[in-house]
PQR file with spaces between the fields and no chain letter, atoms N, CA, C, O and H, PARSE charges and radii, in Angstrom:
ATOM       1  N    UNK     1       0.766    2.891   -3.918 -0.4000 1.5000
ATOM       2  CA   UNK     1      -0.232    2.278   -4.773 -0.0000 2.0000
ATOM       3  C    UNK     1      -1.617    2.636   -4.210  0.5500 1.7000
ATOM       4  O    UNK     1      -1.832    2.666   -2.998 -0.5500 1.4000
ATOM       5  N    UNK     2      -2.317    2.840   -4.910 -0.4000 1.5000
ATOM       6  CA   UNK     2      -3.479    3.309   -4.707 -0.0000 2.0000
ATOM       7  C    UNK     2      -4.326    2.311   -3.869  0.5500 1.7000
ATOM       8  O    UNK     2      -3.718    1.258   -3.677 -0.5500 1.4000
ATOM       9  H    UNK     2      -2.142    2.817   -5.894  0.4000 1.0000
ATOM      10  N    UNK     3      -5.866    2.371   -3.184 -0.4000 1.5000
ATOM      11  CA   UNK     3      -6.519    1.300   -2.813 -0.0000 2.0000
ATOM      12  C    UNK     3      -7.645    1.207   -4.011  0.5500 1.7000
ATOM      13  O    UNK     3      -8.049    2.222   -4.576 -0.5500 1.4000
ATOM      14  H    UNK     3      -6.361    3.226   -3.340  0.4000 1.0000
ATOM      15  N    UNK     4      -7.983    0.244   -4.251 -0.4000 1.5000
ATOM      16  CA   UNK     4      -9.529    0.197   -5.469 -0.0000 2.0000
ATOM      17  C    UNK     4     -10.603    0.271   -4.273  0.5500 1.7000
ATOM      18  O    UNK     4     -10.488   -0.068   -3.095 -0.5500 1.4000
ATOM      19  H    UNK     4      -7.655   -0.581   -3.791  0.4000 1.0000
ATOM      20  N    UNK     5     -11.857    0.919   -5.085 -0.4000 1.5000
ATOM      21  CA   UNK     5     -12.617    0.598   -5.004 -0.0000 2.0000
ATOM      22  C    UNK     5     -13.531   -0.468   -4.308  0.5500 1.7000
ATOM      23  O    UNK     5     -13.160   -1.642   -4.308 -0.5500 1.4000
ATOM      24  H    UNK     5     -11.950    1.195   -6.042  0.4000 1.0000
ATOM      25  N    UNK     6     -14.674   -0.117   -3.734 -0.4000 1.5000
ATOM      26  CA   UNK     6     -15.407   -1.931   -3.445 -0.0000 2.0000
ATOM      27  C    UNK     6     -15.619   -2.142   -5.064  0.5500 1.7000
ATOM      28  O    UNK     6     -14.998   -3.033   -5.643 -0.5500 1.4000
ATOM      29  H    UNK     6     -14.975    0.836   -3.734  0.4000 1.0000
ATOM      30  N    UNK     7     -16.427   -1.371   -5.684 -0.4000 1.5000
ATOM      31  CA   UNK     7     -16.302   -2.326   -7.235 -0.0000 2.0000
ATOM      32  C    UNK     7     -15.448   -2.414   -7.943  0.5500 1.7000
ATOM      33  O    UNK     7     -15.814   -2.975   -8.976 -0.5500 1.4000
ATOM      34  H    UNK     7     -16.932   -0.647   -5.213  0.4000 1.0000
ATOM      35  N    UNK     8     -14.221   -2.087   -7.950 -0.4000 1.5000
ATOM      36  CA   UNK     8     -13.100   -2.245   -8.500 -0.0000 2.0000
ATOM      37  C    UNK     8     -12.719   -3.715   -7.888  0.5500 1.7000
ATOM      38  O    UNK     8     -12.833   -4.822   -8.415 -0.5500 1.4000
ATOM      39  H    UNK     8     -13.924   -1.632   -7.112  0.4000 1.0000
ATOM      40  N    UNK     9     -12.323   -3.422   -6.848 -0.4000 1.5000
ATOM      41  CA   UNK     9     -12.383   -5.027   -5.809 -0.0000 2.0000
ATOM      42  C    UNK     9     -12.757   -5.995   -6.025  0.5500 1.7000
ATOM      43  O    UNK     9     -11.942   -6.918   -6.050 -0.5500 1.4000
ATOM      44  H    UNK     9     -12.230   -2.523   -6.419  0.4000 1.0000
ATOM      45  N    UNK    10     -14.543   -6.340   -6.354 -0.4000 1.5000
ATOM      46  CA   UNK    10     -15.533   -7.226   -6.482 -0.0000 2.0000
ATOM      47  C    UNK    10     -15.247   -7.501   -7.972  0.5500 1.7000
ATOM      48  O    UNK    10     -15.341   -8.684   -8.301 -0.5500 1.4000
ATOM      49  H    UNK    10     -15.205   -5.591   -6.333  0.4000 1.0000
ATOM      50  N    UNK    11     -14.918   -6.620   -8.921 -0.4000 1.5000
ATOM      51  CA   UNK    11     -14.641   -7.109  -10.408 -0.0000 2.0000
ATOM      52  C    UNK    11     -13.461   -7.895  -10.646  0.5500 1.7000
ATOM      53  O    UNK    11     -13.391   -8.923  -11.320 -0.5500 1.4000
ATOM      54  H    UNK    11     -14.842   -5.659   -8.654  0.4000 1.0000
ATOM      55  N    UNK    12     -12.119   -7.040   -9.738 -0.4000 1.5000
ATOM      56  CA   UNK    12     -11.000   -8.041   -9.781 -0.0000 2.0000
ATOM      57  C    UNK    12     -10.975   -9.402   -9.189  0.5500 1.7000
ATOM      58  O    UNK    12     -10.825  -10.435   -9.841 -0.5500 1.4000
ATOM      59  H    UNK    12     -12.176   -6.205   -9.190  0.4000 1.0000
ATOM      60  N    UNK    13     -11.139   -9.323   -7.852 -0.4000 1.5000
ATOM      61  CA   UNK    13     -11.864  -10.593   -7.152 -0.0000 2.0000
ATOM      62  C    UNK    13     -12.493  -11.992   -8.394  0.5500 1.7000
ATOM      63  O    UNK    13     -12.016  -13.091   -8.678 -0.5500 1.4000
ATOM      64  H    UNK    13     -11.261   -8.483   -7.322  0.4000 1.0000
ATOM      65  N    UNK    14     -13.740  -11.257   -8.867 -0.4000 1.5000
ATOM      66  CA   UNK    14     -14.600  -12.182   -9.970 -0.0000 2.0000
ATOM      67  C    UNK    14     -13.613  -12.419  -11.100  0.5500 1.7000
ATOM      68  O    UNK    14     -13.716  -13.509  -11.663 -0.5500 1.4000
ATOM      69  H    UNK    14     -14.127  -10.364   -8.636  0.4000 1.0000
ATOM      70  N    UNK    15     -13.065  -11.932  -11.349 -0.4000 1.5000
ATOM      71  CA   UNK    15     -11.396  -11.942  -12.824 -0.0000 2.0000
ATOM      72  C    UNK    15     -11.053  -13.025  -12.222  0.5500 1.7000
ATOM      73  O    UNK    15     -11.535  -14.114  -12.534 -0.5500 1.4000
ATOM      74  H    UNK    15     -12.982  -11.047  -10.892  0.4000 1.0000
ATOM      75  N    UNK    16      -9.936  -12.826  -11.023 -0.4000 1.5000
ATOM      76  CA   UNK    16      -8.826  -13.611  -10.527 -0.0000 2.0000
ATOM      77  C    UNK    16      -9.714  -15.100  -10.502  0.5500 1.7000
ATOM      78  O    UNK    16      -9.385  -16.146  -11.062 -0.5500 1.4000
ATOM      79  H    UNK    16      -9.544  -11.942  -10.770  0.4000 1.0000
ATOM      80  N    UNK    17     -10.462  -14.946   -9.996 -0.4000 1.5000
ATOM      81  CA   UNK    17     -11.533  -16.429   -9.416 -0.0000 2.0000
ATOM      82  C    UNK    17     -11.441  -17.538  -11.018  0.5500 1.7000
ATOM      83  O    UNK    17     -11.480  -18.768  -11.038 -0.5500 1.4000
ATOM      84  H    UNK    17     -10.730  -14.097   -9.542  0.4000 1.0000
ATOM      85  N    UNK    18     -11.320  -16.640  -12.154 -0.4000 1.5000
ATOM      86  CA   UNK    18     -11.547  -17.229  -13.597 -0.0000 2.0000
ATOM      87  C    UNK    18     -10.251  -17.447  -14.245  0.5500 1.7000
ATOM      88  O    UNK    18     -10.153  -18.231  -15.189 -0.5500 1.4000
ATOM      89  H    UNK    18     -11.288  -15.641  -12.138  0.4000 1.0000
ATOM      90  N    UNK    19      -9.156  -16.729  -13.741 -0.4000 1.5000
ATOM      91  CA   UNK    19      -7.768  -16.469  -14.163 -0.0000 2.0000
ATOM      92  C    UNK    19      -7.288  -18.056  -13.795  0.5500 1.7000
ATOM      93  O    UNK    19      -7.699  -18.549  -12.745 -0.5500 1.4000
ATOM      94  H    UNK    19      -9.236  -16.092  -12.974  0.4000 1.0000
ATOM      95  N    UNK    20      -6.492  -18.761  -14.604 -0.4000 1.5000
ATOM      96  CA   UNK    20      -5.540  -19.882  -13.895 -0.0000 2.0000
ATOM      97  C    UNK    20      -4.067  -19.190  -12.664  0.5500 1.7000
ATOM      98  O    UNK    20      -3.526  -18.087  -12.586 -0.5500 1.4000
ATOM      99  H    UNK    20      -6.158  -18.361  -15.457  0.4000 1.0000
ATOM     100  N    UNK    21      -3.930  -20.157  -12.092 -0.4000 1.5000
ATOM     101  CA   UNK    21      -2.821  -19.383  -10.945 -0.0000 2.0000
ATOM     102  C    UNK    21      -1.317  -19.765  -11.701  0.5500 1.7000
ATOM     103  O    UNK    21      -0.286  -19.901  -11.042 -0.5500 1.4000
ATOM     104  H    UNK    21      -4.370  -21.053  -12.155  0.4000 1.0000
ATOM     105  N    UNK    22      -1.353  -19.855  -12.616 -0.4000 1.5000
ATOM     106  CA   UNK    22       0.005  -19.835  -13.448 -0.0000 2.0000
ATOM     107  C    UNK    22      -0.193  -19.378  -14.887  0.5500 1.7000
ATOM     108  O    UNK    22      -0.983  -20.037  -15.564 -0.5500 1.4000
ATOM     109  H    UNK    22      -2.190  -19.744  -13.152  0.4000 1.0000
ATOM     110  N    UNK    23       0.328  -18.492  -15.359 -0.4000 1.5000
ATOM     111  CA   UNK    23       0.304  -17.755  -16.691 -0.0000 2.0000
ATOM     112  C    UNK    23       0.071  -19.127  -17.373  0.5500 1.7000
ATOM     113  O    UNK    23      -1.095  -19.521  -17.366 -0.5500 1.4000
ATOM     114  H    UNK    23       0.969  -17.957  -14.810  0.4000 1.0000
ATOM     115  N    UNK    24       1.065  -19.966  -18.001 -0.4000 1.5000
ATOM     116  CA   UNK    24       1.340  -20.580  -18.387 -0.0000 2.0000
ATOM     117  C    UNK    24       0.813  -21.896  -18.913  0.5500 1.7000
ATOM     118  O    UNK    24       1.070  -22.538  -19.931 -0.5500 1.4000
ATOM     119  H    UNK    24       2.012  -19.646  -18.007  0.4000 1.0000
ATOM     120  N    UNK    25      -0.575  -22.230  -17.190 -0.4000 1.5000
ATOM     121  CA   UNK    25      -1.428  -23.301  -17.190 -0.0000 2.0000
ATOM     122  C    UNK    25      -2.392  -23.520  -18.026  0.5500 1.7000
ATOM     123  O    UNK    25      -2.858  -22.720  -18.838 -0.5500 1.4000
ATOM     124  H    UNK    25      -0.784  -21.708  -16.363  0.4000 1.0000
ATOM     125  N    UNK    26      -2.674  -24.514  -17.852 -0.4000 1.5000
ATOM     126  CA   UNK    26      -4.206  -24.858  -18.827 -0.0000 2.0000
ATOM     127  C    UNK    26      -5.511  -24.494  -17.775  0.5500 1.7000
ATOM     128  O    UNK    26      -5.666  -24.553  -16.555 -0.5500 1.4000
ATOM     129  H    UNK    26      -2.295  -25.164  -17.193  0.4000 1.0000
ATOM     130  N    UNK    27      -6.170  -24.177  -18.678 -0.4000 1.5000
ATOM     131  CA   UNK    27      -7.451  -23.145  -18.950 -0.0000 2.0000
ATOM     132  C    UNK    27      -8.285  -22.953  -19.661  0.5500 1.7000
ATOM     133  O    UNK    27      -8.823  -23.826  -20.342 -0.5500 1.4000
ATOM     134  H    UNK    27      -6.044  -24.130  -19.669  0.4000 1.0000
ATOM     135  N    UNK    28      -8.659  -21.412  -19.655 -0.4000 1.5000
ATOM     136  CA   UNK    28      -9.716  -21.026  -20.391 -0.0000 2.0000
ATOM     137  C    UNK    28      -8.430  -19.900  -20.905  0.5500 1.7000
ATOM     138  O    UNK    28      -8.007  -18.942  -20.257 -0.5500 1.4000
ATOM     139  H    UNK    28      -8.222  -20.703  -19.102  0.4000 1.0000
ATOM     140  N    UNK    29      -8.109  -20.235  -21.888 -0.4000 1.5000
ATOM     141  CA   UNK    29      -7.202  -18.753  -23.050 -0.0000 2.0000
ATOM     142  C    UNK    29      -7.767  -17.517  -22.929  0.5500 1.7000
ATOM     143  O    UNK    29      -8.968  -17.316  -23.111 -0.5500 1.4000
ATOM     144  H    UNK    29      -8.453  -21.013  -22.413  0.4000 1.0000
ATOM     145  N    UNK    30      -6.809  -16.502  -22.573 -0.4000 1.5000
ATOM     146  CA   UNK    30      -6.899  -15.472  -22.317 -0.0000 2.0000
ATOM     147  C    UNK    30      -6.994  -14.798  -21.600  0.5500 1.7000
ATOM     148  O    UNK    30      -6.830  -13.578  -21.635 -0.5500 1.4000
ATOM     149  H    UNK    30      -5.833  -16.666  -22.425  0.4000 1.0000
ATOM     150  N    UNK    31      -7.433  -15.809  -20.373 -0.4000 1.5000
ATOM     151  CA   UNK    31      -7.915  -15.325  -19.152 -0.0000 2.0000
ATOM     152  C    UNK    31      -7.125  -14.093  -19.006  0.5500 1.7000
ATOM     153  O    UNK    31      -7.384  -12.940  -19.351 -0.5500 1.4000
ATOM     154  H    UNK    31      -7.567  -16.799  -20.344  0.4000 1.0000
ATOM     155  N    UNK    32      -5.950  -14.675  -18.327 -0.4000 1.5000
ATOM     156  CA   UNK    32      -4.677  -13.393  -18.090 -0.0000 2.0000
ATOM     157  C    UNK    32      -4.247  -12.045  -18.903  0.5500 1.7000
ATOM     158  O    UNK    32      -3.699  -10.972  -18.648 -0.5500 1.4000
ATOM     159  H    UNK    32      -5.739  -15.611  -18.047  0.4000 1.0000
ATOM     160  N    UNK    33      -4.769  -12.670  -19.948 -0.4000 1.5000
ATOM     161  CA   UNK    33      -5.059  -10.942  -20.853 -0.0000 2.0000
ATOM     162  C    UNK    33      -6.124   -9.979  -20.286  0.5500 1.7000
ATOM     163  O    UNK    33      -5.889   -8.795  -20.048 -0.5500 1.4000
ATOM     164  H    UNK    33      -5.214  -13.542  -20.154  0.4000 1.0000
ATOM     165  N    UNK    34      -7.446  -10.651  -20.066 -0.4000 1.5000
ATOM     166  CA   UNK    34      -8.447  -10.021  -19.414 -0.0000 2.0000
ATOM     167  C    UNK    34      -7.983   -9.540  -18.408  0.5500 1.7000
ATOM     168  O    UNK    34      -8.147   -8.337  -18.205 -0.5500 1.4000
ATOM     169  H    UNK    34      -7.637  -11.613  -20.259  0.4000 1.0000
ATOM     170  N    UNK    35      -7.295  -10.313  -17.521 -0.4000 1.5000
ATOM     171  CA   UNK    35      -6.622   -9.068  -15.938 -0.0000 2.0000
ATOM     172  C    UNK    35      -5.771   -8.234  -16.142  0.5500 1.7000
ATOM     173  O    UNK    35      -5.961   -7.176  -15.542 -0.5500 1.4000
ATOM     174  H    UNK    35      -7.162  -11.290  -17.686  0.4000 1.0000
ATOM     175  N    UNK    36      -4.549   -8.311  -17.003 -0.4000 1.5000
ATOM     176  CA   UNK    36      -3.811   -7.004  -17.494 -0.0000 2.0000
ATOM     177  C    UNK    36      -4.709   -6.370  -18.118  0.5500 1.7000
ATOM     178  O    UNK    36      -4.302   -5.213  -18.010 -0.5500 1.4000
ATOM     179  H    UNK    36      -4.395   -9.170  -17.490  0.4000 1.0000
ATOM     180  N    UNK    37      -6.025   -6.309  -18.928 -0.4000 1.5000
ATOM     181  CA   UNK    37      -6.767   -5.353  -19.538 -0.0000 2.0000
ATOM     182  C    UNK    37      -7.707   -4.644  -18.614  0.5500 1.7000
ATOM     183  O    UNK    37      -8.284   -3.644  -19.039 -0.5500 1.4000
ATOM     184  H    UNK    37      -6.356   -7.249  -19.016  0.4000 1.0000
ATOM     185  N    UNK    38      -7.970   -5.161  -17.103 -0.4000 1.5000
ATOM     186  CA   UNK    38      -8.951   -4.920  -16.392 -0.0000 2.0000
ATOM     187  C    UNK    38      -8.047   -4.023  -15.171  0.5500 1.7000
ATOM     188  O    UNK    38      -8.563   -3.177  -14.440 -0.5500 1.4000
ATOM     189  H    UNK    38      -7.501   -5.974  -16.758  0.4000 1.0000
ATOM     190  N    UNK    39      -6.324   -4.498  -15.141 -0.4000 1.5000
ATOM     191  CA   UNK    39      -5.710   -3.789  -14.382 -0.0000 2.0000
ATOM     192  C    UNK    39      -5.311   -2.612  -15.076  0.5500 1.7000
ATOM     193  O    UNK    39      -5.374   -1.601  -14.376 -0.5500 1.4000
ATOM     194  H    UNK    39      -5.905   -5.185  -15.735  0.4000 1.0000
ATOM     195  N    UNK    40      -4.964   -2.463  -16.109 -0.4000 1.5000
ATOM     196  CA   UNK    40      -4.766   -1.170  -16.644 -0.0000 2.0000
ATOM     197  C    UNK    40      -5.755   -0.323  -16.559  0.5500 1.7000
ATOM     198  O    UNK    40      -5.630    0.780  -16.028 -0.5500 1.4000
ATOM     199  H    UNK    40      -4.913   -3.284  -16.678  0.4000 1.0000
ATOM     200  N    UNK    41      -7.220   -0.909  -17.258 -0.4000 1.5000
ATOM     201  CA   UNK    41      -8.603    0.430  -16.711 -0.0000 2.0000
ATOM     202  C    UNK    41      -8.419    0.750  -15.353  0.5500 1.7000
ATOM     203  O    UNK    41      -8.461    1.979  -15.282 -0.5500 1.4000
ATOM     204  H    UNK    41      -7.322   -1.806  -17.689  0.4000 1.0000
ATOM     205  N    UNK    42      -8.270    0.350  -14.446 -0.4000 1.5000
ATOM     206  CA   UNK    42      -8.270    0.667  -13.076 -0.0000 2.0000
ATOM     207  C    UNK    42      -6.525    1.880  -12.823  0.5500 1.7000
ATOM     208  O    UNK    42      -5.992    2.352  -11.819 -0.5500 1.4000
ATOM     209  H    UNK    42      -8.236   -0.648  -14.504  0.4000 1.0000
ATOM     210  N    UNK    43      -6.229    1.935  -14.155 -0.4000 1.5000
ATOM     211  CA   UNK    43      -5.034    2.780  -13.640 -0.0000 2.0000
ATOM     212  C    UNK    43      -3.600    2.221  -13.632  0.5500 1.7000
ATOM     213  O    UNK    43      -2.693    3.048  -13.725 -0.5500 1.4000
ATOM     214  H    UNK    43      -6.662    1.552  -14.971  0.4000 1.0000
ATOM     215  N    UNK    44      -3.248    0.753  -13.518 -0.4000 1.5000
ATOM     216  CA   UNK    44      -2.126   -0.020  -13.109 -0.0000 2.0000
ATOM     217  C    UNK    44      -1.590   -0.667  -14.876  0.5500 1.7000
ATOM     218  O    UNK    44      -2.368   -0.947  -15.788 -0.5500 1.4000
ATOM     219  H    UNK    44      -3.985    0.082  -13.442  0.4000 1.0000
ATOM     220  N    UNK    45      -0.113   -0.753  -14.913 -0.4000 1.5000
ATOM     221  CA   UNK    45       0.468   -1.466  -15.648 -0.0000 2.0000
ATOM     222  C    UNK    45       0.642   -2.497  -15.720  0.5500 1.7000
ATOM     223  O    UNK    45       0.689   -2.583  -16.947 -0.5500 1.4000
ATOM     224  H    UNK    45       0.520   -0.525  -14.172  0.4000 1.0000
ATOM     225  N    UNK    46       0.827   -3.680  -15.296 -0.4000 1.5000
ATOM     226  CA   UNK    46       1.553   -4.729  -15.790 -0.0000 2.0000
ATOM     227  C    UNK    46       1.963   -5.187  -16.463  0.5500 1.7000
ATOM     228  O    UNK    46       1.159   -5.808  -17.157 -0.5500 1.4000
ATOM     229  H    UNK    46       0.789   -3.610  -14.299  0.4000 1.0000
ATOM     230  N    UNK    47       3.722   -5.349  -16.960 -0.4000 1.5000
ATOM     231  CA   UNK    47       4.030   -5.369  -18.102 -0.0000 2.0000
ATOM     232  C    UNK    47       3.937   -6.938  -18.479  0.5500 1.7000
ATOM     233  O    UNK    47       3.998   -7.198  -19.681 -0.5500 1.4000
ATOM     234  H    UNK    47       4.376   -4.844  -16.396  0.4000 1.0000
ATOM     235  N    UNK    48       3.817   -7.845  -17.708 -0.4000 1.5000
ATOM     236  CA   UNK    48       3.900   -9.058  -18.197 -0.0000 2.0000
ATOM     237  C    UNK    48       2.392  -10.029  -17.242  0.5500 1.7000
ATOM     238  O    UNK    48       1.700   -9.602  -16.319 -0.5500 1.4000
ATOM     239  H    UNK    48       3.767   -7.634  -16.732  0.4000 1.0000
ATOM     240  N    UNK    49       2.357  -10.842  -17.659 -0.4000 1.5000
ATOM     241  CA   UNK    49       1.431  -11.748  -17.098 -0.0000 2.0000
ATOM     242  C    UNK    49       1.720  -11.966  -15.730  0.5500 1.7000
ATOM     243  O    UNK    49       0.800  -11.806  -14.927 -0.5500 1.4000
ATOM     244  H    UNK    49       2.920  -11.190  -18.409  0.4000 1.0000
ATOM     245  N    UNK    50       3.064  -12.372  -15.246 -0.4000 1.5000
ATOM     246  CA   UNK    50       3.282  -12.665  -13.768 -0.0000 2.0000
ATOM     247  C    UNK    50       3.135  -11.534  -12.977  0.5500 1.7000
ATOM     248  O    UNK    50       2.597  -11.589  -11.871 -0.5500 1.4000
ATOM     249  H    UNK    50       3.811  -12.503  -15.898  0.4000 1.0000
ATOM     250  N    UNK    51       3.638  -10.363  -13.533 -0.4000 1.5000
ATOM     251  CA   UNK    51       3.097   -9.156  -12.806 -0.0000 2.0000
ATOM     252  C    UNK    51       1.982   -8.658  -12.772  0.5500 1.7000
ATOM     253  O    UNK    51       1.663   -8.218  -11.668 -0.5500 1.4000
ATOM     254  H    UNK    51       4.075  -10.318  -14.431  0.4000 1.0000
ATOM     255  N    UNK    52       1.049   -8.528  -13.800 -0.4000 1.5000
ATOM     256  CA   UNK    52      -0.645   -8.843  -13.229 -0.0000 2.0000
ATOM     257  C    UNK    52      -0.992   -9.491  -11.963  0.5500 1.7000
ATOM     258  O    UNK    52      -1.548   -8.909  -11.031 -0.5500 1.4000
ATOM     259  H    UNK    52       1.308   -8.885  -14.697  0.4000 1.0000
ATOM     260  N    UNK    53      -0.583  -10.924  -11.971 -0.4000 1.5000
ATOM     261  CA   UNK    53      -1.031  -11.959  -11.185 -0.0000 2.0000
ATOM     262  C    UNK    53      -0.672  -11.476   -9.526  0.5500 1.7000
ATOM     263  O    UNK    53      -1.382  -11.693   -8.544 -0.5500 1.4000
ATOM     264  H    UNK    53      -0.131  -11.397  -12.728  0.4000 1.0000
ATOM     265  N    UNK    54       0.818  -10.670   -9.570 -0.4000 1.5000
ATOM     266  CA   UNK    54       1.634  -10.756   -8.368 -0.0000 2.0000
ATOM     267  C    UNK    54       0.737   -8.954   -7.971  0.5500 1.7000
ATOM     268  O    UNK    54       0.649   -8.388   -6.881 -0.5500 1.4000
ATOM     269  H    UNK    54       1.395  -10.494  -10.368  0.4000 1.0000
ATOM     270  N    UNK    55       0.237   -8.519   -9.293 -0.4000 1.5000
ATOM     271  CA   UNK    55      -0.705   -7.091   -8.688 -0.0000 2.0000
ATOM     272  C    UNK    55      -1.866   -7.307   -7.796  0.5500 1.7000
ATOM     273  O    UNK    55      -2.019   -6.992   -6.616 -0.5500 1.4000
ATOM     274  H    UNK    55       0.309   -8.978  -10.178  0.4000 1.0000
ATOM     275  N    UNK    56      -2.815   -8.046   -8.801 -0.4000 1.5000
ATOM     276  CA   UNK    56      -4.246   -8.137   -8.559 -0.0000 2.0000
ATOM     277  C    UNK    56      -3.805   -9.262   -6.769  0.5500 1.7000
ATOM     278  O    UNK    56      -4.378   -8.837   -5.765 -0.5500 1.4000
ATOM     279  H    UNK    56      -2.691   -8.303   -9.759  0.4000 1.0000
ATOM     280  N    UNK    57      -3.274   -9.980   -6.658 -0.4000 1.5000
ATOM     281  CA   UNK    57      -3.041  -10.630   -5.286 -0.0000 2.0000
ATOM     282  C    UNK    57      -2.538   -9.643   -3.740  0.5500 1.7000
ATOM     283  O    UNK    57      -2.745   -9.877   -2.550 -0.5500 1.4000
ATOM     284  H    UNK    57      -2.808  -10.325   -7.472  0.4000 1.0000
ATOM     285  N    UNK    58      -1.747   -8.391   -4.501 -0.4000 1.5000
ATOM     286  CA   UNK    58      -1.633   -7.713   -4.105 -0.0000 2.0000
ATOM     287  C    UNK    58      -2.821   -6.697   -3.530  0.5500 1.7000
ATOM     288  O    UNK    58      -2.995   -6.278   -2.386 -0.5500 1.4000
ATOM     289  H    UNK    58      -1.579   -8.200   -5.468  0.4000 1.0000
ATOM     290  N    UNK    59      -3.501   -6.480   -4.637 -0.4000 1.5000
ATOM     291  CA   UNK    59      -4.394   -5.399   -4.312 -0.0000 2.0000
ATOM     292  C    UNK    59      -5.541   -5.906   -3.642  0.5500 1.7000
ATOM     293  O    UNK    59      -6.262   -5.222   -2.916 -0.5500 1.4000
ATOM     294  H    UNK    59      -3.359   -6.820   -5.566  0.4000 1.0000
ATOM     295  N    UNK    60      -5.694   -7.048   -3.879 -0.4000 1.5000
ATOM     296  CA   UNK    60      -6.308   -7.780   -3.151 -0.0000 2.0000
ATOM     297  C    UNK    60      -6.780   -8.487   -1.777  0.5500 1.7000
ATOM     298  O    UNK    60      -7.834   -9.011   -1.416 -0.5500 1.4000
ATOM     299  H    UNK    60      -5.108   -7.604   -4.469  0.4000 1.0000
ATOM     300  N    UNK    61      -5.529   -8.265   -1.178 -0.4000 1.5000
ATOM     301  CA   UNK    61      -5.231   -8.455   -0.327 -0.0000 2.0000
ATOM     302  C    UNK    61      -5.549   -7.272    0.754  0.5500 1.7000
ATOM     303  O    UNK    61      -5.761   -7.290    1.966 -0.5500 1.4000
ATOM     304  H    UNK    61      -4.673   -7.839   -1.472  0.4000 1.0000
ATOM     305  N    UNK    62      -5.498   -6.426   -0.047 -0.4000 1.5000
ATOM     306  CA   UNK    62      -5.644   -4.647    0.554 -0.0000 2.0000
ATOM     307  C    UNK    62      -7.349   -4.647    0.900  0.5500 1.7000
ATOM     308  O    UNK    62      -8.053   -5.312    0.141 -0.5500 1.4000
ATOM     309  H    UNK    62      -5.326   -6.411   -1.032  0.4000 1.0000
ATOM     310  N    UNK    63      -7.909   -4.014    1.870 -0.4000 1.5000
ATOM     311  CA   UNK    63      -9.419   -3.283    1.842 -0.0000 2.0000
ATOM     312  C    UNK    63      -9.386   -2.807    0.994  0.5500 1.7000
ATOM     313  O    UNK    63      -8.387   -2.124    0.767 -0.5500 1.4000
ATOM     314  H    UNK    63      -7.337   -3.474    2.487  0.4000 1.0000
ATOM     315  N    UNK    64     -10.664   -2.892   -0.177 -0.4000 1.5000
ATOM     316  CA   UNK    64     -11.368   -1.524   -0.553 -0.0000 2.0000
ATOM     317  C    UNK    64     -11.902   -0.693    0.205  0.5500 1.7000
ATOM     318  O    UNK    64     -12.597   -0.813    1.214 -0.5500 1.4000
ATOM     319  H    UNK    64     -11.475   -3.446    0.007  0.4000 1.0000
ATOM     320  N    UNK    65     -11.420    0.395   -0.514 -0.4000 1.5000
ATOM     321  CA   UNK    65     -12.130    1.896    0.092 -0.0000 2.0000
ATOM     322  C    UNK    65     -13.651    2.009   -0.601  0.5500 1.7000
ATOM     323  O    UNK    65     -13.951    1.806   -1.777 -0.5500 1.4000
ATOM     324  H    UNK    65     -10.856    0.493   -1.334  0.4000 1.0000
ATOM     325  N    UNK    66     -14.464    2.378    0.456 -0.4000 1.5000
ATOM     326  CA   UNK    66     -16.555    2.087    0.245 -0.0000 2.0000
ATOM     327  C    UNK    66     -16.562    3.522   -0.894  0.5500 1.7000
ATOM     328  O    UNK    66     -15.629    4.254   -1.223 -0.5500 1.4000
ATOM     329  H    UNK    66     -14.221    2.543    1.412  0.4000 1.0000
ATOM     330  N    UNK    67     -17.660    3.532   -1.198 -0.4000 1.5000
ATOM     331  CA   UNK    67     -17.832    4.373   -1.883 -0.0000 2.0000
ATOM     332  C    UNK    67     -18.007    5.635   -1.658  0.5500 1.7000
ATOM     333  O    UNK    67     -17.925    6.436   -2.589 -0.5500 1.4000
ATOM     334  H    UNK    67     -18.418    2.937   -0.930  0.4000 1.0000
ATOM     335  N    UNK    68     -18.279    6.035   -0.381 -0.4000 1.5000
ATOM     336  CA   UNK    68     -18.081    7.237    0.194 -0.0000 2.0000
ATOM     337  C    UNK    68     -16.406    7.317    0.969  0.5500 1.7000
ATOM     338  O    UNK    68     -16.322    7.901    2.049 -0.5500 1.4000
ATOM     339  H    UNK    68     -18.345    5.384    0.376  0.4000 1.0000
ATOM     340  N    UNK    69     -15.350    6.803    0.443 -0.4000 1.5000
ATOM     341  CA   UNK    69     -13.790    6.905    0.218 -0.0000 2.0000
ATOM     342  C    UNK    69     -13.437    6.402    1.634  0.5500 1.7000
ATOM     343  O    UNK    69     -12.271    6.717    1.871 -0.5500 1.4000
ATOM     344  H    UNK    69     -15.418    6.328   -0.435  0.4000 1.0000
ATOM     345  N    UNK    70     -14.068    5.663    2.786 -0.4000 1.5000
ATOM     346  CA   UNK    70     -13.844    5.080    4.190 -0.0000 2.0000
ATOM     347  C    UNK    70     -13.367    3.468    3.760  0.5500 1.7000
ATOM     348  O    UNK    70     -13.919    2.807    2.880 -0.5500 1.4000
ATOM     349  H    UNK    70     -15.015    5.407    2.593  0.4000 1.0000
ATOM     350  N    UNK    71     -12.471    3.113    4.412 -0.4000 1.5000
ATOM     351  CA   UNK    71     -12.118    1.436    4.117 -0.0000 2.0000
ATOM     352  C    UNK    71     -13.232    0.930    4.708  0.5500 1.7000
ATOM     353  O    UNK    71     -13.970    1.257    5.638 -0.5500 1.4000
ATOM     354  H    UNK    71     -12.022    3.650    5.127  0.4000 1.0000
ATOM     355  N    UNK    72     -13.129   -0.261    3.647 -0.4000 1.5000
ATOM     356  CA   UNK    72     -14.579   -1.037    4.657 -0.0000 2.0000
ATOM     357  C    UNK    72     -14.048   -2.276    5.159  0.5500 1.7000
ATOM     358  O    UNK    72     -14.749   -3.012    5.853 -0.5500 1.4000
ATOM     359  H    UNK    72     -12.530   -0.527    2.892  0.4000 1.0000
């Protein structure tokens, strides 16, 4: 799997922060569409909502690589 970006990072980061931590929960609607729509631009599938959630935590978890391609 690839590493994102610092702004790839900082956008998912700002998503997840707005996302509820259960597909399912109450919220703000849609949220979780917005992160499968924001993980796919970045390149990634998720075919369902829990797999978004179990991505972006994932990738998240990872350093971004700076913009001159060095982890920061």
């Amino acid at each position: 799997m690839r590493k994102l970006t610092r702004a790839e990072w900082e956008e998912l980061d700002e998503q997840m922060s707005r996302t509820p931590p259960e597909p399912d929960s109450e919220g703000v609607p849609g949220e979780h569409l917005k992160l499968i729509a924001l993980l796919n631009r970045f390149g990634f599938n998720p075919m369902s909502k829990q797999e978004s959630m179990r991505l972006a935590k994932e990738l998240l978890d990872e350093s971004p690589i700076s913009e001159n391609g060095n982890l920061t």
